[in-house]
Backbone as a ProteinNet text record, in pm:
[ID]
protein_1_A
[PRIMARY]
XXXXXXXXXXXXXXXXXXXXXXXXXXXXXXXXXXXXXXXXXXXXXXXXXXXXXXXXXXXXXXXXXXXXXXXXXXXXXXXXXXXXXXXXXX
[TERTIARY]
82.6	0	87	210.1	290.9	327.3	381.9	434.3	341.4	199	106.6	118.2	98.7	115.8	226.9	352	415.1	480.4	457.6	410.9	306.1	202.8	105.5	160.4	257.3	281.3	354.7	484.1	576.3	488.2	425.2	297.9	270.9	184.5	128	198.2	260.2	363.7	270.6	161.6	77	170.9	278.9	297.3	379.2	417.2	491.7	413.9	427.8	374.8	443.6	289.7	348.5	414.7	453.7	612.1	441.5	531.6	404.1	366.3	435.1	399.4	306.1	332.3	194.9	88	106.1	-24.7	-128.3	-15	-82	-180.4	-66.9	-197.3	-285.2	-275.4	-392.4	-508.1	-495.3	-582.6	-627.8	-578.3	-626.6	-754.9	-714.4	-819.2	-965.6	-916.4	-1018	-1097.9	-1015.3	-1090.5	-1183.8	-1158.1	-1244.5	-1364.1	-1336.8	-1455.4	-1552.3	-1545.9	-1622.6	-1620.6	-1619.4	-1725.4	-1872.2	-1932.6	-1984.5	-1950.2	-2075.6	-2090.9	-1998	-1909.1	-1847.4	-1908.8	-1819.8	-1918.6	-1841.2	-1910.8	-1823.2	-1936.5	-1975.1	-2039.3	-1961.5	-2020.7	-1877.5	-1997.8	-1938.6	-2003.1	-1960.8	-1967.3	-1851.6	-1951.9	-1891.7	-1919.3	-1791.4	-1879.3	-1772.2	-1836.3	-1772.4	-1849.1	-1967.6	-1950	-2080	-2168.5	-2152	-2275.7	-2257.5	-2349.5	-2292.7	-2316.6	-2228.7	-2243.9	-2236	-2253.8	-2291.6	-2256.1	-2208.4	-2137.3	-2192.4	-2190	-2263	-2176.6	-2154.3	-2089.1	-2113.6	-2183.5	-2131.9	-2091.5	-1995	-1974.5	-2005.8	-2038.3	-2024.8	-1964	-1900.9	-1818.4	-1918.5	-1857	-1916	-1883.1	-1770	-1681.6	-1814.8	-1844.5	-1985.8	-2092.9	-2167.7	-2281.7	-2306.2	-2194.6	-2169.3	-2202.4	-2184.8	-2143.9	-2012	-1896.7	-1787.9	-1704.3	-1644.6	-1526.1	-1451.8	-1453.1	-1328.8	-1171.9	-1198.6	-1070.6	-1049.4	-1134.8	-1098.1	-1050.6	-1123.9	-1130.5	-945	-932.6	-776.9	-662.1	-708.7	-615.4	-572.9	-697.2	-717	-669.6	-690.8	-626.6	-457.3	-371.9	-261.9	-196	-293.9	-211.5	-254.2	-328	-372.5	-239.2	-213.9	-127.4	36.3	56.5	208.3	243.9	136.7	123	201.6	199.1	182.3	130.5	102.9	24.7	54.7	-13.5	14.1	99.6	198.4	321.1	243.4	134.6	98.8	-56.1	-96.9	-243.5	-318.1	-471.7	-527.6	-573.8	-597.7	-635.2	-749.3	-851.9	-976.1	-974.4
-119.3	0	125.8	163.9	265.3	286.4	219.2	146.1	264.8	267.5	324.9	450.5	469.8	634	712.2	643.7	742.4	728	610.4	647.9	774.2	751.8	903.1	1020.6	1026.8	1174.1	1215.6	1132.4	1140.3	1199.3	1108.2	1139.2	1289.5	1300.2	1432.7	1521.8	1529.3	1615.6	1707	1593.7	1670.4	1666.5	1560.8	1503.6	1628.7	1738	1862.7	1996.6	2088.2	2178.8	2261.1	2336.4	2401.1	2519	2593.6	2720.6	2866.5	2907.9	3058.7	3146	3147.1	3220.1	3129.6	2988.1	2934.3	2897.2	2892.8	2880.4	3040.1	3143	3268.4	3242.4	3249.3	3187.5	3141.8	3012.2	2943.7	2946.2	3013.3	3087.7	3218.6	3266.9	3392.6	3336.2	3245.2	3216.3	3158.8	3090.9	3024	3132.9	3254.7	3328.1	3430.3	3472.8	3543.7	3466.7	3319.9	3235.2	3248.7	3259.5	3292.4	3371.8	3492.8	3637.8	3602.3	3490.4	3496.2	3415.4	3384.7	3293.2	3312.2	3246.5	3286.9	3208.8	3276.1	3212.4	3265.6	3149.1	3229.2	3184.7	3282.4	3292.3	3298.6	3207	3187.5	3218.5	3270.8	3255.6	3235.2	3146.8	3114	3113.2	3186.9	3164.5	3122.1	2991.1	2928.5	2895.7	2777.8	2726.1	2685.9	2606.1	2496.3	2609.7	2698.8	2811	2863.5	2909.4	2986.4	2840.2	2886.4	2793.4	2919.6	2857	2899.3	2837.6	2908	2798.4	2844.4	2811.7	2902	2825.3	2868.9	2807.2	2869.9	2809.7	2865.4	2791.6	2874.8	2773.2	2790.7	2796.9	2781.2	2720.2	2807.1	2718.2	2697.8	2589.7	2566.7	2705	2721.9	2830.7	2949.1	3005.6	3100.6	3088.9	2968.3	2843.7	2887.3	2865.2	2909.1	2997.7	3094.4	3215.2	3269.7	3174.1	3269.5	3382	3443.8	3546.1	3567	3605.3	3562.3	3596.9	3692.4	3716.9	3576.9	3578.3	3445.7	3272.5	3272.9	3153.8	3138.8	3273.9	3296.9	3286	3321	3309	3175.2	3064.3	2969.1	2843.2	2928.4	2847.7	2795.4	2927.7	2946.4	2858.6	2896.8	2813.4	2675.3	2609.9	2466.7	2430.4	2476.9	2463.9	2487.1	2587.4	2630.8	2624	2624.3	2559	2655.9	2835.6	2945.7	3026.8	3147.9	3239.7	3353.5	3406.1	3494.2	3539.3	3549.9	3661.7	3751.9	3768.6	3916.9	3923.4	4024.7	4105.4	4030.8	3981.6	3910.3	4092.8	4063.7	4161.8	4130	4135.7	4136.2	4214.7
0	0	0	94.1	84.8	-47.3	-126.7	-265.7	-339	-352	-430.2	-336.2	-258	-226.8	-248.1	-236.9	-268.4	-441.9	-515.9	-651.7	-721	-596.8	-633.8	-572	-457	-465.4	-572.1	-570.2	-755.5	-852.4	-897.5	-1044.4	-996.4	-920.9	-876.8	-781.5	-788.4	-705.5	-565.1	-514.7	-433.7	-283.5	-235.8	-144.5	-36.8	-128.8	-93.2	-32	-9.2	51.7	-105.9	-157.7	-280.3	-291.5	-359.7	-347.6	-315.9	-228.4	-194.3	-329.4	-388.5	-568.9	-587	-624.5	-745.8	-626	-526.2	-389.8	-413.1	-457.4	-435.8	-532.8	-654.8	-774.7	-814.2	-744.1	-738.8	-612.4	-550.4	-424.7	-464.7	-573.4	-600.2	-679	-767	-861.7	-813.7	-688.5	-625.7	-564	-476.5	-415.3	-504.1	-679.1	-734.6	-778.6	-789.2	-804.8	-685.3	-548.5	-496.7	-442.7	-545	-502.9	-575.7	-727.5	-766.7	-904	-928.5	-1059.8	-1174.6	-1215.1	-1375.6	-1514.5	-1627.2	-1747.7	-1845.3	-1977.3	-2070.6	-2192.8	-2234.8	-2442.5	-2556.9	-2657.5	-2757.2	-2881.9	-2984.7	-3100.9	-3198.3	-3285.7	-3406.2	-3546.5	-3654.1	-3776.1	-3914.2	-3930	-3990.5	-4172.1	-4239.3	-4367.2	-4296.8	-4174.1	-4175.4	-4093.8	-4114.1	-4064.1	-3901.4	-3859.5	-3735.9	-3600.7	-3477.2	-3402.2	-3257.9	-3155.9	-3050.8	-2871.5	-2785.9	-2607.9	-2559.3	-2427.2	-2310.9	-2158.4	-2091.4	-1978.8	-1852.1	-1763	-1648	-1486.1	-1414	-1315.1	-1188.4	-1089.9	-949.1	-845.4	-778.3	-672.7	-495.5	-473.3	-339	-188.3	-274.5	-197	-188.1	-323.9	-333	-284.8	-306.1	-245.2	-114.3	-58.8	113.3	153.2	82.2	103.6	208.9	179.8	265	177.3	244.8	204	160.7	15	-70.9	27.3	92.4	133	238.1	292.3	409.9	307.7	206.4	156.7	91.4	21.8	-16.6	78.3	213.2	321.4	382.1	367	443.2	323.4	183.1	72.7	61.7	77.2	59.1	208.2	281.9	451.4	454.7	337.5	354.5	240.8	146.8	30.6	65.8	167.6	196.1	357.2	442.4	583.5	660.1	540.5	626.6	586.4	605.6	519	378.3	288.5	220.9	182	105.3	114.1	-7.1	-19.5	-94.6	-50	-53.7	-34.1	-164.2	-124	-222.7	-272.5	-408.2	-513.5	-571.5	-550.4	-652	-735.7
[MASK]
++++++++++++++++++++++++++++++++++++++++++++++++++++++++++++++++++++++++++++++++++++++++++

């Protein structure tokens, strides 16, 4: 059983505490997802005539209703196991 876990931290490089830059990053992204719903409309005209997307997403983070600022704070210290080294920016 060890054998397979730490084959999966390798593969996924989850087994580490991640660098405070790409934690910021990716806590930033999480925290503008929940201020509110995102989405995206596509419209394409091509030979085979016009075509059309629609997307949208919701996070549980929003659902909740908690704080983007809290959710970004509590992101980066679950990911780097300390806090922030920059001011979240909406």
């Amino acid at each position: 059983m060890k054998k397979h876990v730490i084959l999966g931290c390798l593969m996924l490089g989850a087994c580490g505490p991640m660098s405070p830059d790409r934690a910021a990053d990716v806590c930033e992204d999480r925290a503008r997802a929940a201020q509110g719903p995102t989405g995206e409309i596509g419209v394409g005209v091509g030979s085979g005539g016009t075509s059309g997307s629609f997307e949208i997403g919701v996070t549980s983070d929003y659902l909740q209703g908690r704080d983007p600022y809290q959710v970004y704070e509590n992101c980066v210290r679950q990911k780097t196991g300390q806090g922030p080294i920059r001011p979240l920016e909406l």
